[in-house]
C-alpha positions as CSV (number, residue, x, y, z in Angstrom):
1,X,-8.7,15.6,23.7
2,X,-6.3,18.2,22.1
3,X,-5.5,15.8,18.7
4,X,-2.1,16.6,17.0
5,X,-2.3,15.7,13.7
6,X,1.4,15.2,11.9
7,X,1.6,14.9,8.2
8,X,3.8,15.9,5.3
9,X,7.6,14.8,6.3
10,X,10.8,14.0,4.1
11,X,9.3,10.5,2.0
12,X,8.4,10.6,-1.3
13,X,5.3,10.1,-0.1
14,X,4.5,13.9,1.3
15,X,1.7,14.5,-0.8
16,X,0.0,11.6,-0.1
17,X,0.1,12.1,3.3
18,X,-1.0,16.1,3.2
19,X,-4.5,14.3,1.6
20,X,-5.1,11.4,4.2
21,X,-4.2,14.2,7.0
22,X,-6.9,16.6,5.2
23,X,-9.0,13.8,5.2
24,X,-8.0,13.0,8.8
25,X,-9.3,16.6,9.9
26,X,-12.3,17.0,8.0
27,X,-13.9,14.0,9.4
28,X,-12.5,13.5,13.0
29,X,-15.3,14.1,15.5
30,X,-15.1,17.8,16.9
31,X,-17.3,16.9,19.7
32,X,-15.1,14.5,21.5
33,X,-11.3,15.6,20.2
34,X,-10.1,19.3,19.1
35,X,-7.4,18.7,15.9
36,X,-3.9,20.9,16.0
37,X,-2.8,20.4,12.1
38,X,1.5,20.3,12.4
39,X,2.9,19.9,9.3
40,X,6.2,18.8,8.4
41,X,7.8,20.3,5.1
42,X,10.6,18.6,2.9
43,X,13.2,19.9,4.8
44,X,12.5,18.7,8.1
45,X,10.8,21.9,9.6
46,X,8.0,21.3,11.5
47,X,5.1,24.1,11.5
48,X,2.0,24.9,13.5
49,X,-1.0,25.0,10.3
50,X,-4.8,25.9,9.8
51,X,-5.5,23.5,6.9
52,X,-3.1,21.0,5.9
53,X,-2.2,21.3,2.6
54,X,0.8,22.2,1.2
55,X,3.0,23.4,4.1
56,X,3.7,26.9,4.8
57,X,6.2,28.6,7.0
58,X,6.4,32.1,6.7
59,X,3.5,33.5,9.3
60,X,3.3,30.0,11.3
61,X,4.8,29.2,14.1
62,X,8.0,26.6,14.3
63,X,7.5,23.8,16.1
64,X,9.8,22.1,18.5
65,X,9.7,19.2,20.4
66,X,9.3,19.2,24.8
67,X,11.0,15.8,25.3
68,X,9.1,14.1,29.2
69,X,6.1,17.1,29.0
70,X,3.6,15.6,26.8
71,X,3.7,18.6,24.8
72,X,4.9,20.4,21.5
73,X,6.0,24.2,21.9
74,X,6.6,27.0,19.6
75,X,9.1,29.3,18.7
76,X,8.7,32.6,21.3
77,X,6.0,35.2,20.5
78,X,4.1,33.4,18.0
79,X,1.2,33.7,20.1
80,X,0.3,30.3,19.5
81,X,1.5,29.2,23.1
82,X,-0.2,27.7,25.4
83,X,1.2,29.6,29.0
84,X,3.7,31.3,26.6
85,X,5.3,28.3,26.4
86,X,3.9,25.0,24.8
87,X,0.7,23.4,23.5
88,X,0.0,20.3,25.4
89,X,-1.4,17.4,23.6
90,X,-3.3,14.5,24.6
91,X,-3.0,12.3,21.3
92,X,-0.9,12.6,18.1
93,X,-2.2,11.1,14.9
94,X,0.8,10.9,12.9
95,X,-0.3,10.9,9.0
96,X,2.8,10.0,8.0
97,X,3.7,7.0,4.8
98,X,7.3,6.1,4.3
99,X,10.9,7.0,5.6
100,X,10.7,8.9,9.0
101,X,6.8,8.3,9.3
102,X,6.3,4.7,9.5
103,X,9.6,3.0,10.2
104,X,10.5,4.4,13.9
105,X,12.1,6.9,14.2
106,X,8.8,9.3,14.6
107,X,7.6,6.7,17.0
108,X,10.8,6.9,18.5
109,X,10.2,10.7,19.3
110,X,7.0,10.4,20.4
111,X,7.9,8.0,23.1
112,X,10.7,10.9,24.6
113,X,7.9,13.1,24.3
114,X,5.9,10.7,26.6
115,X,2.7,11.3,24.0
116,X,0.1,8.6,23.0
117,X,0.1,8.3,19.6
118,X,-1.8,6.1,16.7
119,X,-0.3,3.0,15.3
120,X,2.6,0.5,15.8
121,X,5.7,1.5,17.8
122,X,9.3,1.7,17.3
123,X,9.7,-2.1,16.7
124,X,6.6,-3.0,14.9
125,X,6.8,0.3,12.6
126,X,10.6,0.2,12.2
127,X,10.6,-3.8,11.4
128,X,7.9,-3.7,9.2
129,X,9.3,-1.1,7.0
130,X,12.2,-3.7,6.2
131,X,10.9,-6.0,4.0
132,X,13.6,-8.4,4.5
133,X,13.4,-8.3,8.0
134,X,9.5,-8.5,7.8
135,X,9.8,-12.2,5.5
136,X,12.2,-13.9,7.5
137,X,10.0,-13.3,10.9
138,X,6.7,-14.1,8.7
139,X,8.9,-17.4,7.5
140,X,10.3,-18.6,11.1
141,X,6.3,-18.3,11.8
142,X,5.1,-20.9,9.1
143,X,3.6,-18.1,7.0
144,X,4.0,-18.5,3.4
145,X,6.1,-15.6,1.3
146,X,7.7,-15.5,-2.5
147,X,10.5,-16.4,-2.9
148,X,13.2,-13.6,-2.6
149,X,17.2,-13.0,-2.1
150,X,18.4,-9.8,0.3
151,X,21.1,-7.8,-1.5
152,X,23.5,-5.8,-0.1
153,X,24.8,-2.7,-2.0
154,X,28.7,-3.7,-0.7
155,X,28.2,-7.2,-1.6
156,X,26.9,-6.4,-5.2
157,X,29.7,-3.8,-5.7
158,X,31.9,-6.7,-5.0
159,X,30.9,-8.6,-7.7
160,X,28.3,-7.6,-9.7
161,X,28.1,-10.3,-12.6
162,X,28.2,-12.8,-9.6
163,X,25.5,-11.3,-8.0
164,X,23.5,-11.3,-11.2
165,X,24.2,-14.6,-12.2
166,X,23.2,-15.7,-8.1
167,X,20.1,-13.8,-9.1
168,X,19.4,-15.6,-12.1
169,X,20.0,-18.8,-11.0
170,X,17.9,-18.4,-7.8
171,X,14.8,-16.9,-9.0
172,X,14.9,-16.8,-12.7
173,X,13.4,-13.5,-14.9
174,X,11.3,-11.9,-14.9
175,X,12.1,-10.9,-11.0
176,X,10.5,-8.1,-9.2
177,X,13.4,-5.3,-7.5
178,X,12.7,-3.2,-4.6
179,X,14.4,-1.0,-2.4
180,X,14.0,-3.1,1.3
181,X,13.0,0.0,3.6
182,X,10.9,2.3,0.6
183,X,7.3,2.6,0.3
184,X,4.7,3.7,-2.5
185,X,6.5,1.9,-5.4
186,X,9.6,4.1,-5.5
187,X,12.6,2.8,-7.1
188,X,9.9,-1.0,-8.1
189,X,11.0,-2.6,-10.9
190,X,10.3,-5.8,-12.7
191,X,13.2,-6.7,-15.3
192,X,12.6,-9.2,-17.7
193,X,16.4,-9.9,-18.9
194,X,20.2,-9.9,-17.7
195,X,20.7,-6.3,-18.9
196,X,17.6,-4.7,-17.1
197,X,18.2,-6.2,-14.2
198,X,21.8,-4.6,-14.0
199,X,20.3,-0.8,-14.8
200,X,17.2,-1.8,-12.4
201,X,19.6,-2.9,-9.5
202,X,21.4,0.1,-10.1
203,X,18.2,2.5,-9.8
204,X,17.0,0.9,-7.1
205,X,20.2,1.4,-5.1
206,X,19.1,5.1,-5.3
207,X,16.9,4.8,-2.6
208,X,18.7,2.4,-0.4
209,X,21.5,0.4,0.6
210,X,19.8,-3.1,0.8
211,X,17.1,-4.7,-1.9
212,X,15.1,-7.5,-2.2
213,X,14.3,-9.3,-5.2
214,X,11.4,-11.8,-6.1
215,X,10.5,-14.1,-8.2
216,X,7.4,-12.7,-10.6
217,X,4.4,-14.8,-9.8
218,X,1.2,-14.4,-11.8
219,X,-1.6,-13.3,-8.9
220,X,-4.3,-11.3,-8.1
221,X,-3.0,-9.0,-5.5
222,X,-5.2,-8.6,-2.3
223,X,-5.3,-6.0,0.3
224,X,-6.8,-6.7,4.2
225,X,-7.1,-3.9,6.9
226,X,-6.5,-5.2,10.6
227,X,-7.5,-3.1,13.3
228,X,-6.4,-3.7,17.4
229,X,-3.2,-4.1,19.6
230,X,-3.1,-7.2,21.3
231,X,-6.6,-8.7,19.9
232,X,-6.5,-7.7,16.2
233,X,-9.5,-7.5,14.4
234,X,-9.7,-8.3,10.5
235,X,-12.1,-6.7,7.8
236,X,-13.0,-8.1,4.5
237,X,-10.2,-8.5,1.8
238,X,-10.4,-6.6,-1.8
239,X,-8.4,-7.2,-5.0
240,X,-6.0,-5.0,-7.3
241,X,-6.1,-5.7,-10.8
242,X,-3.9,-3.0,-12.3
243,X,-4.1,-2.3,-16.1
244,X,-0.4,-1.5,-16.1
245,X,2.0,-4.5,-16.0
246,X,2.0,-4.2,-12.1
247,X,1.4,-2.2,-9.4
248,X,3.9,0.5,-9.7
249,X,4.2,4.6,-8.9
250,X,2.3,5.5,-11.9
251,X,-0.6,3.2,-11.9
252,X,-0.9,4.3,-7.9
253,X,-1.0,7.9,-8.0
254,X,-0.7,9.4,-11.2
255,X,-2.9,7.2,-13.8
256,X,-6.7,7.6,-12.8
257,X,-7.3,4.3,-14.4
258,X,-4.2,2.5,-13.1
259,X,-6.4,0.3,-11.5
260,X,-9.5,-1.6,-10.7
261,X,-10.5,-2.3,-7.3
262,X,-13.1,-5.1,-6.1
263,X,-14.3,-4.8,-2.7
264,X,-15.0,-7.6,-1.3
265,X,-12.6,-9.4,-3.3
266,X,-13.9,-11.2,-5.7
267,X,-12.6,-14.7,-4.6
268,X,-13.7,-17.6,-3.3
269,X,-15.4,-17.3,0.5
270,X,-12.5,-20.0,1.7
271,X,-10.1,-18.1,0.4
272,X,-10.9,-14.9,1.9
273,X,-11.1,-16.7,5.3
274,X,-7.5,-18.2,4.4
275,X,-6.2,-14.2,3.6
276,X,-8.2,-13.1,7.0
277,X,-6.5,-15.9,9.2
278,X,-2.8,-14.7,7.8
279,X,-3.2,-11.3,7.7
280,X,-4.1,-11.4,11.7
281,X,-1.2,-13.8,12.0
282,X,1.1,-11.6,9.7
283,X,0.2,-9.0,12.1
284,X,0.6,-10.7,15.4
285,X,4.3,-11.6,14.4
286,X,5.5,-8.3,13.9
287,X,4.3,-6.9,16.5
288,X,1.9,-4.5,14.8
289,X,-0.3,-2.2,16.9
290,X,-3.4,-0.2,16.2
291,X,-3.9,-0.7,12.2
292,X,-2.1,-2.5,9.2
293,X,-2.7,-2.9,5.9
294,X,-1.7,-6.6,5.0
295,X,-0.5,-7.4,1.2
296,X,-0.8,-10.5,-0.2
297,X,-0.7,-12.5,-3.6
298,X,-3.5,-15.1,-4.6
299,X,-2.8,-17.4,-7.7
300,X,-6.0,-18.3,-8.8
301,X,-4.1,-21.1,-11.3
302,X,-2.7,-23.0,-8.3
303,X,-4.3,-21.7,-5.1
304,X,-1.5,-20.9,-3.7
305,X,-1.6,-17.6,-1.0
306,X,1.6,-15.5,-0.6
307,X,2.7,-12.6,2.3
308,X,3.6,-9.9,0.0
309,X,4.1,-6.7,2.9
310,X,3.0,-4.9,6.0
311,X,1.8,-1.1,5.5
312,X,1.8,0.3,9.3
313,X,0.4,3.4,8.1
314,X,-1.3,3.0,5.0
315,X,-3.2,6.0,2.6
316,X,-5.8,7.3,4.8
317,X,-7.8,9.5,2.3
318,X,-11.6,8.8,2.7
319,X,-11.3,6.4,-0.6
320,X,-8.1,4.8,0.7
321,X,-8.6,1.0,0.3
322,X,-7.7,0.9,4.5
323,X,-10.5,3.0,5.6
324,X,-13.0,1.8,2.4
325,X,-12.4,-2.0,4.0
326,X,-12.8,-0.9,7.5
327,X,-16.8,0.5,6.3
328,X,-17.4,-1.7,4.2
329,X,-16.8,-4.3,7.1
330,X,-19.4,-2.2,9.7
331,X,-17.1,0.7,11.0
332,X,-17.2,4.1,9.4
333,X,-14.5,6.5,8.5
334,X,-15.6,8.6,11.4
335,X,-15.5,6.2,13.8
336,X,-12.4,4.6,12.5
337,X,-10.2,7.5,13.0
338,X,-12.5,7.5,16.9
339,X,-11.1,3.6,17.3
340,X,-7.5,4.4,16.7
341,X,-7.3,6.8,18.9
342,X,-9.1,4.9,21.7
343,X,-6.3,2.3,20.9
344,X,-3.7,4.5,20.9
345,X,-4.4,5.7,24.6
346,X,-4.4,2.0,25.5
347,X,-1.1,1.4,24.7
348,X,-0.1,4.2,25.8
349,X,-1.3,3.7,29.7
350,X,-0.3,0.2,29.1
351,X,3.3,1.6,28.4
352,X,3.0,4.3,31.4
353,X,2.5,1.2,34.0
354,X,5.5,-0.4,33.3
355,X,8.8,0.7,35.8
356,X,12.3,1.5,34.2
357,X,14.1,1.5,37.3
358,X,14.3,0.0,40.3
């Protein structure tokens, strides 16, 4: 099966996703599916690639979208057409973290496009990016979340001190910040008193027009991969203990001792079975498909489990904590990246059976 592979894109997270999709191609399995590398750059551009690492246009071929054909064509005389025309795919793997990779709107695409493709769809991507959105389904389900406030950026311009005092009074400082539709840590804060918060709120506003903030809880925080469409599958947990304050953009990806991971998780067995009932829950409710990466946050003083996110396309490098869960729980990178795909084509000729018109 002709395999596109789709990585770079607009997010902050672009380099992140050039690794997992290197990652992606080295260890795919040549003898069942042939890759096609398409990298998108910063702009938007989409280009036809040999290796995908940083993405280069001059000498490759511009891609462009065949909306109903199942295929992706190419600028004219590139000589990278298939019937001087377009390159018809069976599968796309889009490596993509972030804005316009994991929140619909490539999914969205796709679907014109008619192509199969790996991971949720437009509802389960694009609600899960929203972490708002993502709590109050989790909550109208029973499952257990921090305690958090939306914020508008209108509604805070309205009245700021307010909004800060509704804040304060609500969930108490130290509270956590966060852009409601980012991903990797980008515009994450945690402000400890009046002052930060206003200069945090005001950052975070950078990267979108609606936040959410929690109240700081002292955890361990926990990571589960689930794997499936409609009958999920769950691998063991493992535990984050950063040696920053938290879990932010530096202690992720540019401190090489911004963490320490434990795999499994060094908890107790009952409450790894607790994290592994949620997280297929958790993933059932938003309608996930094909793999997640469930968050949570464990107090070890009280017990006490917490829903912290959904990551619909999460790091994918061959030391990603996804994949590492997946082998550590029986199924290899290889034959991870083999799964997905199967799963992807099973939606997908689940989706082709259904009529749109009478």
């Amino acid at each position: 099966m002709r395999t596109a592979i789709i990585y770079g894109g607009r997010s902050g997270e672009h380099d992140v996703s050039c690794v997992s999709a290197a990652s992606v191609l080295r260890w795919i399995d040549r003898s069942r599916f042939e890759p096609v590398p398409i990298g998108i750059d910063r702009s938007g551009s989409w280009y036809l690639q040999s290796i995908p690492d940083d993405i280069h246009s001059d000498g490759h071929p511009l891609a462009v979208a065949v909306p109903g054909q199942g295929a992706i064509g190419f600028q004219p005389g590139s000589g990278l057409t298939c019937n001087g025309r377009s390159l018809d795919i069976d599968i796309v793997f889009p490596v993509l973290h972030g804005t316009f990779g994991e929140d619909g709107t490539i999914q969205g695409l796709l679907d014109m496009l008619d192509l199969a493709y790996v991971g949720s769809g437009v509802l389960g991507s694009s609600l899960s990016m929203d972490k708002v959105l993502t709590k109050q389904i989790w909550e109208q389900h029973g499952l257990p979340v921090v305690p958090y406030i939306a914020l508008q950026h209108h509604h805070y311009l309205g009245d700021p001190a307010r909004q800060l005092d509704r804040i304060i009074h609500q969930l108490e400082l130290p509270v956590f910040i966060k852009p409601a539709r980012g991903g990797s840590s980008v515009g994450v804060h945690k402000a400890h008193d009046r002052q930060e918060l206003e200069n945090c709120l005001a950052d975070a506003f950078r990267y979108d027009t609606k936040l959410i903030l929690e109240k700081s809880v002292t955890a361990t925080e926990i990571e589960c991969s689930v794997l499936g469409n409609r009958e999920p599958e769950v691998f063991p947990p493992a535990s984050i203990t950063p040696t920053h304050e938290y879990y932010d953009y530096e202690a992720k990806y540019q401190d090489p001792d911004g963490a320490h991971f434990s795999l499994p998780a060094d908890i107790p067995a009952h409450v790894a079975d607790r994290i592994s009932q949620l997280a297929l829950k958790a993933f059932v409710a938003v309608e996930a498909r094909g793999l997640s990466r469930v968050d949570f946050f464990y107090s070890e003083q009280t017990g006490e489990l917490y829903l912290n996110e959904i990551n619909t396309m999460p790091g994918f490098t061959a030391i990603s904590l996804f994949p590492r869960m997946c082998e550590h729980g029986g199924l290899p990178y290889q034959q991870l990246i083999t799964r997905l795909i199967e799963l992807a084509r099973e939606e997908h000729t689940l989706r082709d059976s259904l009529r749109y018109s009478r």
